[in-house]
ZATI-460852 format. One line per 3 residues: number of its first residue (from 1); their letters; for each residue x, y, z of C-alpha. Coordinates in pm, whole numbers, plus 32768, in hexadecimal, padded with zeros to 4 digits. Example, Ala and Ser with C-alpha at 12.3 -4.5 7.8 and 13.67 -1.06 7.14 Angstrom:
% residues 2
1) AS) 84CE 7E3E 830C ~ 8557 7F96 82CA .
This chain:
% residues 94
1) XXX) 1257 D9DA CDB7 ~ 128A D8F6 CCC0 ~ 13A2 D9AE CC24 .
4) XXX) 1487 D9BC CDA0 ~ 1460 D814 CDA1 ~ 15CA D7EB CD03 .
7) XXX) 1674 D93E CDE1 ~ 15F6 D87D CF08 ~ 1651 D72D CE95 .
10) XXX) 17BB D755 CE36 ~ 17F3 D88E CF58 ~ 17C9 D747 D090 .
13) XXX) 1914 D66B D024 ~ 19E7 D79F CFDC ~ 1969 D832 D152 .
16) XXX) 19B2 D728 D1EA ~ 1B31 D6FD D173 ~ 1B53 D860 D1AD .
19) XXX) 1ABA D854 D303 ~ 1B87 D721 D367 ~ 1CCA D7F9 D342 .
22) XXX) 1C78 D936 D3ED ~ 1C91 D97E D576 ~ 1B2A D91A D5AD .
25) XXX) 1B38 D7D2 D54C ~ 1BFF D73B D674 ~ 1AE3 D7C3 D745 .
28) XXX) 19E0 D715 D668 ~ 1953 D5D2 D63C ~ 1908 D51C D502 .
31) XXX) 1796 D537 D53B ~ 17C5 D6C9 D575 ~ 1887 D729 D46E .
34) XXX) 1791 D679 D38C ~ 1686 D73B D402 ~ 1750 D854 D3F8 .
37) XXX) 177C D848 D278 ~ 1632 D7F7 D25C ~ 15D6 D90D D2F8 .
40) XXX) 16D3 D9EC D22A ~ 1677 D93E D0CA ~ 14FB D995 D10B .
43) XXX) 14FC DAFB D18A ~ 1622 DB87 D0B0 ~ 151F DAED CF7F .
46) XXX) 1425 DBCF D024 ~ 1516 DD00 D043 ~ 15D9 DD1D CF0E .
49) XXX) 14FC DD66 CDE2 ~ 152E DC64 CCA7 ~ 15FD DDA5 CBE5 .
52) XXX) 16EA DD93 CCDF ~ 1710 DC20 CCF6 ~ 173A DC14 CB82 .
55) XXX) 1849 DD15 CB99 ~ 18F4 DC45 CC78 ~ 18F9 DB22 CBB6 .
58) XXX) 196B DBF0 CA8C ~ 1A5D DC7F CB0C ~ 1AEE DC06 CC31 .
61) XXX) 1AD2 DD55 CCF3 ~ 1A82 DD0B CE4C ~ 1AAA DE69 CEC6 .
64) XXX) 191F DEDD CEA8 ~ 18C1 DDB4 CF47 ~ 19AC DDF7 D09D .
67) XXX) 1890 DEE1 D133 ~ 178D DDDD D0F1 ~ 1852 DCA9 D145 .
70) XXX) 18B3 DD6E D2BB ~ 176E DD89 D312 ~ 16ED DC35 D2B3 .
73) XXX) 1819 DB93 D385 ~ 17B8 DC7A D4B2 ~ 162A DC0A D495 .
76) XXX) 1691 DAA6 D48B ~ 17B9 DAA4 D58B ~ 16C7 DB63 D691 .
79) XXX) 15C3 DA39 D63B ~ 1699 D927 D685 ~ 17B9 D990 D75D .
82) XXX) 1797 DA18 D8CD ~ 17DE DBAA D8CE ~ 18F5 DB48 D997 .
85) XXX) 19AA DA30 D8F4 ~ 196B DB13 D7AC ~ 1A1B DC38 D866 .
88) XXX) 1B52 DB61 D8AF ~ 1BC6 DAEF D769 ~ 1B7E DC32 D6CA .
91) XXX) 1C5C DCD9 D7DF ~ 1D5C DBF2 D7AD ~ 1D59 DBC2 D60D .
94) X) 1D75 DD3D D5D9 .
């Protein structure tokens, strides 16, 4: 909706600098971790409801969002990463 335009907007650049510090990203290319964050911006707008989204912005409080946010990066890891690249780095960055 209308109202997700700006989430999904502003949610790509900050993915992206976050992504191109964690354990993933050396296994990445540009291209992929694009689509990755694409990916992540689109379906966490579809999962988190606008209340929650708001409350984030508010107040900072990431901690309701964790649940959500896990299962969005396993949907669009799975989609883009091969099961056992993705098995790899999260054996090795725990």
């Amino acid at each position: 909706s209308a109202e997700r335009v700006p989430y999904v907007k502003d949610f790509e650049p900050s993915c992206l600098l976050k992504l191109g510090t964690g354990p993933l990203s050396r296994h990445l290319s540009k291209e992929q971790r694009a689509q990755y964050c694409s990916c992540a911006a689109v379906r966490s707008a579809e999962t988190i409801t606008l209340e929650e989204i708001g409350t984030w912005n508010r107040t900072g409080d990431r901690e309701r969002l964790k649940p959500h946010m896990g299962a969005v990066d396993n949907y669009c890891l799975e989609k883009l990463i091969p099961a056992w690249l993705l098995e790899m780095v999260r054996s090795t960055a725990g």
